[in-house]
N, C-alpha and C positions, 0 to 999 in steps of 0.2 A: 381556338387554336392553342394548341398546348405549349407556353414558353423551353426553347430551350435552353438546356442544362448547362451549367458554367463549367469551363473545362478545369478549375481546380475549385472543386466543389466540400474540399474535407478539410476539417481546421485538428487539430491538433492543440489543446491548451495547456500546458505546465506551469506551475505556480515553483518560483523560486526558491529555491532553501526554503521550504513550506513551512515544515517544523521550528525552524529558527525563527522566520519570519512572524508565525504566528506570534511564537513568544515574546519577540519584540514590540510587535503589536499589543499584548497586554501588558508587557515594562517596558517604557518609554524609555524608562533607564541604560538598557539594553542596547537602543537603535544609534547603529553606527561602532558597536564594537564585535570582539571576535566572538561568535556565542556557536558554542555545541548542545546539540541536543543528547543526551542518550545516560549510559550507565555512567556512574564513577568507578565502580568495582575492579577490581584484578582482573573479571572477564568483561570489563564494559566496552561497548562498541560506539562509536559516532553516528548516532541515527539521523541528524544532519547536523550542517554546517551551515554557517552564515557566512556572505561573499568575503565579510572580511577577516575569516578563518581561513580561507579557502587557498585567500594570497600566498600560505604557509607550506602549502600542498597538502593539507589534511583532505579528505573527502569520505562517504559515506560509509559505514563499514569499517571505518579504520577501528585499530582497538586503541580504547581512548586514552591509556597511560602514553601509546605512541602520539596523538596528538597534543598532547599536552608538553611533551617533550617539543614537539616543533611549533607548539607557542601556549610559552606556561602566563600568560597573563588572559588566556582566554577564560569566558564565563561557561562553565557549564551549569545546565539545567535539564532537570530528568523531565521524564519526556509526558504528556498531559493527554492519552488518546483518545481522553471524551471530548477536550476542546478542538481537537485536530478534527474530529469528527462533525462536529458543531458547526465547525467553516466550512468543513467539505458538504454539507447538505446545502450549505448557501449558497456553494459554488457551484450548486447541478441545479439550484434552482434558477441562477442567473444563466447558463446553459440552456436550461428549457425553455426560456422566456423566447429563444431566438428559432428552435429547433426541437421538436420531439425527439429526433434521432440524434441521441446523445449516447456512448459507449465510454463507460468511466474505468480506466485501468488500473486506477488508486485512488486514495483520499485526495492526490492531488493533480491529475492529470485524466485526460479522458481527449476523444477522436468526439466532433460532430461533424454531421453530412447536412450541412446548409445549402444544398442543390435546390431545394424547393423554398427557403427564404428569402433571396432576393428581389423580387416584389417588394415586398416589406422591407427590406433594410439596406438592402444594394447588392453591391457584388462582395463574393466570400472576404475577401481583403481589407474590405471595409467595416462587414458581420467581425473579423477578429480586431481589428483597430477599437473596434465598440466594446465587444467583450474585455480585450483590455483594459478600456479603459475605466466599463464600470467594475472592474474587479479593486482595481485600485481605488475609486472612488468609492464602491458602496463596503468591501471587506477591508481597505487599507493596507491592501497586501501585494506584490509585484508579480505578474505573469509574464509569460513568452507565449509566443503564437506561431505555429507553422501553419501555411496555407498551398496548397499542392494539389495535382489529381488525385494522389491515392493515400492509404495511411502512411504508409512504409515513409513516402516524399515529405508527408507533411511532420511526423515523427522527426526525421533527420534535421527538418526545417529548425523547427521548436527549438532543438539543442543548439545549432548553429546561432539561432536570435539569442540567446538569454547575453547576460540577464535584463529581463522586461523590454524585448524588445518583439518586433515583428518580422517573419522573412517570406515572402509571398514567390515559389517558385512557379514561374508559368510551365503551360504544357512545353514550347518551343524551347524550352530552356533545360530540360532536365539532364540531356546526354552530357552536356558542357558542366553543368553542376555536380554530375556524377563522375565523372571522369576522371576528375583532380582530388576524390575524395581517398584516404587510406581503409582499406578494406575491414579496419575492426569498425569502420560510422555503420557495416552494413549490420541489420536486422537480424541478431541472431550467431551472429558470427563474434564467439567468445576467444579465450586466451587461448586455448588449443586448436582451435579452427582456425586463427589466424597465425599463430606459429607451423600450423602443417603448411598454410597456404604458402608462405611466408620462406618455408624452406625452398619450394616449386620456384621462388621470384616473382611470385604475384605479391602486389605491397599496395596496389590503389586498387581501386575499383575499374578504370581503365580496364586493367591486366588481367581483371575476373571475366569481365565481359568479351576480350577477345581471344578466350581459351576458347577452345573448341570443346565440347559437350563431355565426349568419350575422357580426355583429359582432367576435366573437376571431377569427374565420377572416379576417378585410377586415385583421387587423391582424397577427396572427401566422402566419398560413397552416393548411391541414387541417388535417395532422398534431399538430404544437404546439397548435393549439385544443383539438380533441379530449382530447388528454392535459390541459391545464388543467383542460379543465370539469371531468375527471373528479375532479382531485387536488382543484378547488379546493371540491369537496363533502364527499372524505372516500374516493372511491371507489379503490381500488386491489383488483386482482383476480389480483398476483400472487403465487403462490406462492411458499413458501420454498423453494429448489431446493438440497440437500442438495451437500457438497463436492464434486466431483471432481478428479481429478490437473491438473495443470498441463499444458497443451497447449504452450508455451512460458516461456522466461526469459530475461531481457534487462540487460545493465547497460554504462552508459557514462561517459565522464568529459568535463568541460568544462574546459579549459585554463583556466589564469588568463593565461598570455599564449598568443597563436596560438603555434602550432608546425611548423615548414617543416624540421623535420629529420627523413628516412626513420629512423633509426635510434632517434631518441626515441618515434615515433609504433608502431617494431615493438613497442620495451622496453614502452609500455604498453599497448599490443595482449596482450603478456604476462600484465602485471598483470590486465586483465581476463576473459584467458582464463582464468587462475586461479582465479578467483570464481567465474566459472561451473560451471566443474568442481568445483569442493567442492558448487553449491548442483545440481549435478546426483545427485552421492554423497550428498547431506546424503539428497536426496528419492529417491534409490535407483530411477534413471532416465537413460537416456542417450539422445543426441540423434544423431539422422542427417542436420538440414540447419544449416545456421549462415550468417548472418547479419554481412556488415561493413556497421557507419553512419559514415559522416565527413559533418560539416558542415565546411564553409569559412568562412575570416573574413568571406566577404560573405554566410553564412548559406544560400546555397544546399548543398542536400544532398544526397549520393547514396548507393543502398547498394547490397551487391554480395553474392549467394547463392551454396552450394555443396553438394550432396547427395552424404552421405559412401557409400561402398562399405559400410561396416557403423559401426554405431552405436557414439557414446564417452561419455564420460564423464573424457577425463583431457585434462588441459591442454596437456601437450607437444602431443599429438595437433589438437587445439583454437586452436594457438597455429601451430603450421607450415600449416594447413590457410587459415587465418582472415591469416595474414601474406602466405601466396600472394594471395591477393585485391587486398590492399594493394598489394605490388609492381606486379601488372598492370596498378594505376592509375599507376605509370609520374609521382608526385606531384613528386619531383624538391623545388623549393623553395616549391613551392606552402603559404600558412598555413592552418591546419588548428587550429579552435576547439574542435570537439567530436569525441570518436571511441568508437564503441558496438562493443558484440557482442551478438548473440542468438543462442541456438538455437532448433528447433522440431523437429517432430516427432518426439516423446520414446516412449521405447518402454522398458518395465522395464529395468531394470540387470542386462545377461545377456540378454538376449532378443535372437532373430537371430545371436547372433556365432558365430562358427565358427574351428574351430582352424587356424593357417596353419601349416604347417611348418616355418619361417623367424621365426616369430613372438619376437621381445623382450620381456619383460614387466616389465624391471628397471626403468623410466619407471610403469612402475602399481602396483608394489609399493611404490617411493619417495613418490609420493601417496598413495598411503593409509596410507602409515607417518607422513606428516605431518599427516596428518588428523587420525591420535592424538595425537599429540604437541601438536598446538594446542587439541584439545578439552581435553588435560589442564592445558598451561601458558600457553594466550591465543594469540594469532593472531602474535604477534610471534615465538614460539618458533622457526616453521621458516619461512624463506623461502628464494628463489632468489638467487643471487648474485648476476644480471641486474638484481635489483628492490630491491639496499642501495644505501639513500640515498649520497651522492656523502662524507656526516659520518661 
């Protein structure tokens, strides 16, 4: 006989001011005061906050000369996204110990459907009490847990428990839960979607739910309505859709002053080729098309693609390929605020290549020898000569 299925079967796990946390985590020094993660720069942003930054009204996103204005004794520390990355592989492995069906929406958050692990571990509520706990205990880091029928439920949950706490919304409970909520908690429903709703005199979620159909569609249009009505009942019908690999990866930098120099903008075209190729090696996968972004001081952007002969994974390769691109744009003194790189179509590490005869491989034995050497002694261990500060 087939057991049946628990009526709030989906957890929802958020790991608190992650970024901060982490770094508390590696300075003790740290724990217990107001710590920002992110830029310092003229265009630095707060990529997180620690709860006792937060008391300030700082939060994600801010731009960080404004945070520091509303608490100048906080610590900033720029942001470390191999180590972030480090603990989030711990974090899906502690995940899968309990459940194959794990869907990760970031480094630090992710839906499991624990419907079929109860045998094993008990009921859902219990499965997140555990994961709780061993997050704290085996990463020494603080989570939140929503546990609900569906995602939407258990999402809302999560926010509602932090920080590190648990909120287990039963089936019989949702409409009374939902009811009293203000219509930006729903799903999707940003600063304009809630100011158009908002002008109508719908302000909770109540008021969404008791418009009549024809009515959210005159205000928000089909699509948007539809999704409303359903969130704002409780209904969500999607499944938790289990990992898969990375289809791309992307990382860029925003100047703190424009920059019209060809030669600064190759140097950190470097640096960023860099990144990519460690986080290509990291995920044991390599790319055959790539990606240049430049925005410009007046914000317009453009980008520029190139699909390799055979698939990489190492930076020199990644860096004369992705510099071509640049040159063709022929930039001259033109200012240049942002400048990105992606790759895309990633294929395993080894897959497709083929031996050339002529072939050098003393550039990919170098990368990966540095690989080791920073997993062993921090990221500062090995660099390129190209990329030491001018100090």
């Amino acid at each position: 006989m087939t057991p049946s299925r628990p009526a709030e079967p989906i957890l929802h796990v958020d790991m608190d001011a992650f970024y901060a946390s982490v770094e508390a985590l590696r300075d003790p020094a740290l724990a217990g005061r107001p710590v920002l993660v992110g830029g310092l720069g003229g265009r630095g942003v707060v990529a997180s906050a620690s709860y006792e930054a937060r008391v300030y009204g700082i939060h994600s996103a801010m731009p960080m000369a404004r945070a520091l204005r509303l608490c100048p004794q906080a610590v900033v520390v720029s942001p470390d996204f191999a180590a972030y990355q480090d603990v989030s592989q711990r974090l899906r492995e502690l995940f899968l110990s309990v459940t194959p069906l794990v869907e990760p929406l970031s480094l630090d958050e992710a839906f499991l459907d624990v419907g079929g692990s109860e045998r094993l571990f008990g009921p859902p509520e219990v499965i997140g009490a555990l994961l709780r706990d061993r997050i704290r205990g085996e990463l020494g880091l603080p989570a939140s847990v929503g546990v609900a029928p569906n995602k939407h439920l258990a999402k809302l949950c999560s926010g509602k428990a932090k920080p590190e706490g648990l909120l287990h919304l039963r089936a019989g409970e949702v409409a009374a839960f939902l009811g009293r909520l203000p219509i930006r908690d729903l799903w999707g429903v940003g600063e304009q979607t809630a100011a158009r709703l908002e002008r109508f005199g719908l302000r909770t979620v109540a008021d969404v739910a008791g418009t009549a159909g024809p009515t959210l569609v005159r205000i928000v249009g089909h699509a948007a309505a539809a999704q409303l009505a359903s969130l704002a009942v409780g209904e969500d019908r999607r499944p938790v859709v289990p990992y898969e690999p990375a289809k791309g990866m992307s990382t860029e930098e925003t100047f703190d002053r424009d920059v019209d120099d060809p030669a600064v903008l190759r140097r950190e075209l470097l640096r960023l080729a860099e990144t990519i190729a460690r986080r290509l090696r990291r995920g044991e996968v390599a790319a055959r098309t790539l990606t240049l972004k430049i925005r410009y001081a007046n914000f317009a952007t453009v980008t520029r693609s190139r699909t390799l002969a055979l698939p990489t994974d190492h930076a020199t390769e990644l860096h004369a390929e992705s510099a071509a691109l640049l040159d063709a744009l022929r930039l001259e003194r033109v200012r240049v605020r942002l400048l990105g790189l992606g790759v895309a179509n990633l294929v395993p590490a080894g897959a497709a290549r083929q031996l050339r005869l002529l072939d050098d491989d003393r550039w990919q034995q170098v990368e990966r020898a540095a690989d080791v050497a920073r997993n062993r002694f921090g990221d500062a261990a090995v660099t390129r000569a190209a990329l030491l500060d001018d100090g």
